[in-house]
Backbone as CSV, one residue per row, in Angstrom:
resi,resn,N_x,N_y,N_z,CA_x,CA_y,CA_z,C_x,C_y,C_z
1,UNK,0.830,-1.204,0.000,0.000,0.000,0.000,0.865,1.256,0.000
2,UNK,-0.021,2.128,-0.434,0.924,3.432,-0.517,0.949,4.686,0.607
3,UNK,-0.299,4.320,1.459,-0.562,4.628,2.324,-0.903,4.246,3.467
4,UNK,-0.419,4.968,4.481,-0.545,4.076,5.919,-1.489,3.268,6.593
5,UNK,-2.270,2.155,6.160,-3.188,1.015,6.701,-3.253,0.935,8.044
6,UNK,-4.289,1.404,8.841,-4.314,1.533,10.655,-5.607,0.219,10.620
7,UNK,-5.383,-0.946,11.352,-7.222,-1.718,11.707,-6.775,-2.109,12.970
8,UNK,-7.676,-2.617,13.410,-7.628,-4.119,14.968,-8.096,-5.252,14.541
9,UNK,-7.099,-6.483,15.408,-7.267,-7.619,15.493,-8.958,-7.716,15.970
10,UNK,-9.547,-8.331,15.608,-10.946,-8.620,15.614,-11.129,-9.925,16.366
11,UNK,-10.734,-10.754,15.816,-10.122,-12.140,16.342,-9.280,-13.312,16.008
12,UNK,-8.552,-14.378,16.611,-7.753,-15.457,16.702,-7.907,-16.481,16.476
13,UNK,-7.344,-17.476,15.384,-7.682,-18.673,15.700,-6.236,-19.346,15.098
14,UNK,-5.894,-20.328,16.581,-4.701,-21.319,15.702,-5.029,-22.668,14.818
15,UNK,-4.160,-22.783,14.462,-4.321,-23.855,13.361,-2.842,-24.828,13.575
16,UNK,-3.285,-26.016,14.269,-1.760,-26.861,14.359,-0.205,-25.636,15.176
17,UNK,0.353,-25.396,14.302,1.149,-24.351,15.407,1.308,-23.286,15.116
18,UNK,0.406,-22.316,13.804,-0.038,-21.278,12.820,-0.955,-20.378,13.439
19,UNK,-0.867,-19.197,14.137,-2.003,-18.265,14.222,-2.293,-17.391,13.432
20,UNK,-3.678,-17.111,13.317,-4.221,-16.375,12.279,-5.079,-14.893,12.880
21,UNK,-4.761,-14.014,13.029,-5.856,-13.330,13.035,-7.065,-12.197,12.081
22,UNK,-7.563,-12.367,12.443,-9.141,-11.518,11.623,-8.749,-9.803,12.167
23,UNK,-8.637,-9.216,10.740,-8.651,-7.966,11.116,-9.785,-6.900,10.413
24,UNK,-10.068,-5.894,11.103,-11.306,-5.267,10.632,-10.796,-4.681,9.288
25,UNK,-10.305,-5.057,8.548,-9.894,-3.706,7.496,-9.538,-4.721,6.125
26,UNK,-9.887,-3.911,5.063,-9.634,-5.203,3.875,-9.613,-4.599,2.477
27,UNK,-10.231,-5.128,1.386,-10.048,-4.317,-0.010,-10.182,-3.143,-0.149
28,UNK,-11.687,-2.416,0.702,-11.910,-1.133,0.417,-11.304,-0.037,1.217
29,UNK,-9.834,-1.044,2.123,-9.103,-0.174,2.938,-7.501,-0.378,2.067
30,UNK,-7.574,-0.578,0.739,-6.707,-1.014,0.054,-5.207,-2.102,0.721
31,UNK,-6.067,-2.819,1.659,-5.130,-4.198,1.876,-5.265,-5.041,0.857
32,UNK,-4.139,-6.062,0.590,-4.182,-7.035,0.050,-3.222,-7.459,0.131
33,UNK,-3.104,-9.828,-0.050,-2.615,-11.002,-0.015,-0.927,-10.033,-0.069
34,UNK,-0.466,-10.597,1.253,0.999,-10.447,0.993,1.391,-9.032,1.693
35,UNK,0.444,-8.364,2.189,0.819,-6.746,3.026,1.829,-7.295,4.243
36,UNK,2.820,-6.569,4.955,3.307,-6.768,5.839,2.809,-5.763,6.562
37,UNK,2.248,-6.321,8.147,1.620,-5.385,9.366,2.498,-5.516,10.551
38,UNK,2.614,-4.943,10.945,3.065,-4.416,12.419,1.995,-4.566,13.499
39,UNK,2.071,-5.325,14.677,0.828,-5.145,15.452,1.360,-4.382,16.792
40,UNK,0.914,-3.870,17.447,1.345,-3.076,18.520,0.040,-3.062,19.466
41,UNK,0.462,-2.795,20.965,-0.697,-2.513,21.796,-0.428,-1.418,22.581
42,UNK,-1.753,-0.578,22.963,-1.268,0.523,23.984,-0.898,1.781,23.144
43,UNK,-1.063,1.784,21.914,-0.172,2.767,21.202,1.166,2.846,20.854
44,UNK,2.110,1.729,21.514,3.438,2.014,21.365,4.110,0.124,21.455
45,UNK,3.469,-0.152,22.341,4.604,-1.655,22.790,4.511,-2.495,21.588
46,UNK,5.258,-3.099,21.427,5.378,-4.058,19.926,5.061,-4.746,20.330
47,UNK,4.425,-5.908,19.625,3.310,-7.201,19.797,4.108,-8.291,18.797
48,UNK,4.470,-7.564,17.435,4.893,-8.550,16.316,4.320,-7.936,14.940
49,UNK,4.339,-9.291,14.110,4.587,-9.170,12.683,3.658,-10.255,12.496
50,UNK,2.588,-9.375,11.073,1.588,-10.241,10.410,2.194,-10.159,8.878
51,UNK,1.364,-10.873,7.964,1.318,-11.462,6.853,-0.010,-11.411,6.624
52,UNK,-0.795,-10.709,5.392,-1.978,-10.866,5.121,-2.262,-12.116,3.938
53,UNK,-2.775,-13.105,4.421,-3.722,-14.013,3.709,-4.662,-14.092,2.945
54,UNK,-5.414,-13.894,3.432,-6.294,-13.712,2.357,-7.661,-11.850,2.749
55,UNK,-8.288,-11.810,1.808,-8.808,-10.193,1.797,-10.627,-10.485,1.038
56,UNK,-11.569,-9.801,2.361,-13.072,-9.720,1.755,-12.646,-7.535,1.207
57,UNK,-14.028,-7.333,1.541,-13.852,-5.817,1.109,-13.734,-5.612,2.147
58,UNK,-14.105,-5.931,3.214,-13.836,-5.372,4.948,-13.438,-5.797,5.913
59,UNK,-13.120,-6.981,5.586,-11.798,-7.806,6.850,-11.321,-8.525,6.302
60,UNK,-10.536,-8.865,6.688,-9.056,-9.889,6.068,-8.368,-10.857,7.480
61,UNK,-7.466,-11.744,6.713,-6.865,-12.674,8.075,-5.312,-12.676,7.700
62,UNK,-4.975,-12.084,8.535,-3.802,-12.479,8.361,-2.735,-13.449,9.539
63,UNK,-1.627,-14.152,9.288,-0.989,-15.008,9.565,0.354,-14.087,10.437
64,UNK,0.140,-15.108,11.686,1.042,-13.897,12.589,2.859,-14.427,12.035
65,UNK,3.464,-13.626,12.020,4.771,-14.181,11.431,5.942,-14.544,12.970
66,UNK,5.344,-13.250,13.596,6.261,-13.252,14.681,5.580,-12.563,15.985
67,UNK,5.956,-13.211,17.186,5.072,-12.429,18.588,5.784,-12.474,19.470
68,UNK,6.423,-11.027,20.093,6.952,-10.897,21.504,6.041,-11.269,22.604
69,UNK,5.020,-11.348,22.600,3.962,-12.067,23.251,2.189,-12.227,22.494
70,UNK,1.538,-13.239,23.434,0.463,-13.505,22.417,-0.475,-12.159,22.110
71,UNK,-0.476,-12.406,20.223,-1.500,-11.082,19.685,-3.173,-11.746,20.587
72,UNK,-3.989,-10.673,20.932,-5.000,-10.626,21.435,-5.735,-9.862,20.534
73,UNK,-7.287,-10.173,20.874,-8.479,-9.200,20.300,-8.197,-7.728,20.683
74,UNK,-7.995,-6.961,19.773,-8.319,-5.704,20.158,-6.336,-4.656,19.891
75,UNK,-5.754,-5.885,19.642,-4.294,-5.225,19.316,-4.145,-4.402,18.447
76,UNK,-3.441,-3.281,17.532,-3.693,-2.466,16.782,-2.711,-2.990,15.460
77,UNK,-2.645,-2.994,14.339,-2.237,-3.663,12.987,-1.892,-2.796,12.171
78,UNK,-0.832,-2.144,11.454,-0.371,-1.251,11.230,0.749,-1.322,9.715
79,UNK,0.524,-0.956,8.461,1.096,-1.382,7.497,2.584,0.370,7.514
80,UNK,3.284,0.423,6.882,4.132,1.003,6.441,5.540,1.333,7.273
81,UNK,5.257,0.465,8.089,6.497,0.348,9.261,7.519,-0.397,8.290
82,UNK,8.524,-0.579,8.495,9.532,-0.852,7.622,10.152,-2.443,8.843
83,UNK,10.154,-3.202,9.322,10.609,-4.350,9.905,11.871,-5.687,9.702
């Protein structure tokens, strides 16, 4: 994207040893397959690194890549961070 992508984790689900989460934001927030996100909580503390999967027009799931601790409902998801 060319511009800064802000959503929240919506919700979680693992898969074997793969977490996924559901985020509120999707085509008509110009995400799409393959975005790299930043998740953070609190405004500032780092959470980790997503991977977007797959994309409706208004939420998407993406695949957590990496977590300083577990992403939760309600974490903040953040594209143009450089990682």
């Amino acid at each position: 994207p060319t511009r800064e992508i802000r959503g929240s984790v919506t919700g979680i689900e693992r898969v074997d040893d793969i977490t996924f989460a559901s985020l509120n934001v999707g085509s008509n927030d110009a995400i799409s397959p393959n975005t790299k996100l930043v998740l953070f909580r609190n405004g500032d503390q780092f959470v980790g690194t997503a991977t977007i999967m797959s994309v409706d027009e208004t939420v998407s799931v993406a695949k957590i890549d990496s977590a300083k601790t577990a992403v939760v409902v309600g974490d903040n998801a953040m594209t143009g961070i450089n990682y």
